[in-house]
N, C-alpha and C positions, 0 to 999 in steps of 0.2 A: 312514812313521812308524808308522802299525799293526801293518806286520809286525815291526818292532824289538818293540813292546811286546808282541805275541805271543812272540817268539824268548824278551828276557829274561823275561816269565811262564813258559814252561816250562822254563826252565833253572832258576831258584827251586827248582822239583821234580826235576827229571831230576840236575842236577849233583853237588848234594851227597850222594845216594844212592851214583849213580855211586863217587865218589870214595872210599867207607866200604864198598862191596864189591867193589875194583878186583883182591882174589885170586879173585873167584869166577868162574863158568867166562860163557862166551859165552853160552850160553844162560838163564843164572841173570840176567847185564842184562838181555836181551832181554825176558825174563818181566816184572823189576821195571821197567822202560821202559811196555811192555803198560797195565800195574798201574796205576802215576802216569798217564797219558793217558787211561784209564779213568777217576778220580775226579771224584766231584761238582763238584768245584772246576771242573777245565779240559774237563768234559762242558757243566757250566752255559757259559762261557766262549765253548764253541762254538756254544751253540743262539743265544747273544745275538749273534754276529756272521752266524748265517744271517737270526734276524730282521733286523738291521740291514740285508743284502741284498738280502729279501725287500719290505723296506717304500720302500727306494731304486728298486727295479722297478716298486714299485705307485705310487709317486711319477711316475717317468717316464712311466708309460702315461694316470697321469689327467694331466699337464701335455700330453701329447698331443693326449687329447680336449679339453681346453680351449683349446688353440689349433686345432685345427679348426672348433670350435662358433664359436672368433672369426671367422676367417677366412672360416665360411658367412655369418653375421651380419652381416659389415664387406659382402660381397657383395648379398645384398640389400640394405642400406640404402644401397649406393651406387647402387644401380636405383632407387630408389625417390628419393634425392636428385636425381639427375640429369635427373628427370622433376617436380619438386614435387608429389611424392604424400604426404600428409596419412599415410600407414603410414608411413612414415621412423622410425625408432628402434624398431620392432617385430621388426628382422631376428632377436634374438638369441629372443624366446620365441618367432618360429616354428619357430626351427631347435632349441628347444628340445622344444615340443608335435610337433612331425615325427618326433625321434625316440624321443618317450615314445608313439607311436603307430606305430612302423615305417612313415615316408614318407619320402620323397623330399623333402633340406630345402627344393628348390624349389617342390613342389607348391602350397604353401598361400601366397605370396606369387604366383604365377603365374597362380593364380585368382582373386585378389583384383585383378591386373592387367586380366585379362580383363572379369570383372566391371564392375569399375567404378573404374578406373583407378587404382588403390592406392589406393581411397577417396575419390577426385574426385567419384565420383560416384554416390554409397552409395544404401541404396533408402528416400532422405528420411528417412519417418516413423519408419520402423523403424531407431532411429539404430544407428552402430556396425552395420549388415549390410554390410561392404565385397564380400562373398562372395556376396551373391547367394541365401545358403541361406534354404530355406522358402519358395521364391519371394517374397523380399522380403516375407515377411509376421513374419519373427519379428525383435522387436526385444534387442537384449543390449545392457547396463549399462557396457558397455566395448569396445575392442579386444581387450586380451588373451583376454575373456569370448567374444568372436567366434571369436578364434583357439582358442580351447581345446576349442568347441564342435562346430568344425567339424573339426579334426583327429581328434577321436575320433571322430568318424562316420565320416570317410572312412579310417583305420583300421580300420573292421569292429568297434569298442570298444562299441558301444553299441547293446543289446540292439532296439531299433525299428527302425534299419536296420543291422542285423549282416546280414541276407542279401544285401544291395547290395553292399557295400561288402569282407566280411570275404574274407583270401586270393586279391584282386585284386592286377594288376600297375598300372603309373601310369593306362597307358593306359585298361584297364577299369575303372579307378575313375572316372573321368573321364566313359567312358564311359556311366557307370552317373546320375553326378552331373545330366550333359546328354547324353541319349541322342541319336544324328546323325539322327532322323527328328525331334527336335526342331530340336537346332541342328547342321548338316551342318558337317563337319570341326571342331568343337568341341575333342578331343583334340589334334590334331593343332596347332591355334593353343595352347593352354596349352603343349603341350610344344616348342613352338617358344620362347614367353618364355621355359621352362625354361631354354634351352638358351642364351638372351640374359641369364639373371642369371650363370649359369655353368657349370662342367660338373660330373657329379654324383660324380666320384671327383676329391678334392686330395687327392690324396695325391703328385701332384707340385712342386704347391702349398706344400704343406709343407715338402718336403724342400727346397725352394730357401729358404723363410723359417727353414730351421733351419742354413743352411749360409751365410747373408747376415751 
């Protein structure tokens, strides 16, 4: 349907010129062809149908991310459902704070596993520490307020402990969080739940819920 209304828009221009210099020579249309395709008219015409292009692609890459962010999201909170963890409906701002902090969207539900069992078993007084951070000394106002906090720390984000945590890989962040002369194989049990909410590339994931 678009390319008809393209074809009859430039015929509008092209034909009836055509038609009114049909003794002049071959290269005389050619030129006046040039000329009309040139005009403001069907230059404007075209830059409106690259936007049009352009905003359909940028359409399709954020319907992308929005369905991954779901599909990390629906995967934690089915860990945390199927376990009656008190985090249950947090899966989507972790996997939002993970990647406004470059992590791993399992990291920060995997430590809150380890911790204290999706918040079964949080550090009391200090409500809302599902995580364990500050050794149970610091209290926040919320989950999300836990999660936000703690993502940018273990990000490298925040300037007190930017030298722990900044251009670390899972593991040495992990590392870094509960050093193994504290707690021995610490890393290695977190990235083990990692690997139980799910795996860190859907991107096959995807492609089967796009082809369902």
């Amino acid at each position: 349907m678009e390319n008809r209304k393209w074809i009859r828009f430039v015929e509008s221009f092209i034909l009836l010129p055509i038609l009114t210099i049909s003794s002049a020579s071959v290269g005389s249309i050619s030129q006046a062809i040039v000329g009309i395709v040139n005009t403001p008219s069907v230059v404007s015409f075209q830059k409106q149908n690259i936007r049009a292009s352009d905003l359909l692609a940028l359409n399709d890459v954020i319907d992308q991310k929005l369905e991954v962010q779901k599909i990390k999201a629906q995967a934690i909170d089915a860990y945390f459902k199927a376990r009656n963890m008190p985090l249950e409906g947090m899966g989507m701002k972790m996997v939002l704070e993970a990647e406004k902090n470059d992590l791993d969207w399992r990291l920060l539900p995997a430590i809150a596993i380890r911790e204290s069992s999706g918040g079964k078993n949080d550090c009391g007084k200090t409500k809302y520490n599902s995580f364990g951070w500050g050794s149970c000394k610091i209290r926040f106002n919320s989950n999300e307020e836990a999660i936000e906090t703690v993502a940018k720390n273990l990000g490298g984000n925040h300037p007190k402990t930017e030298k722990y945590y900044n251009n670390k890989t899972t593991k040495q962040i992990l590392r870094a969080y509960n050093p193994p002369s504290v707690v021995p194989r610490y890393a290695e049990q977190v990235i083990s739940i990692m690997n139980a909410i799910g795996q860190g590339d859907l991107s096959p994931a995807l492609a089967i819920t796009a082809n369902a």
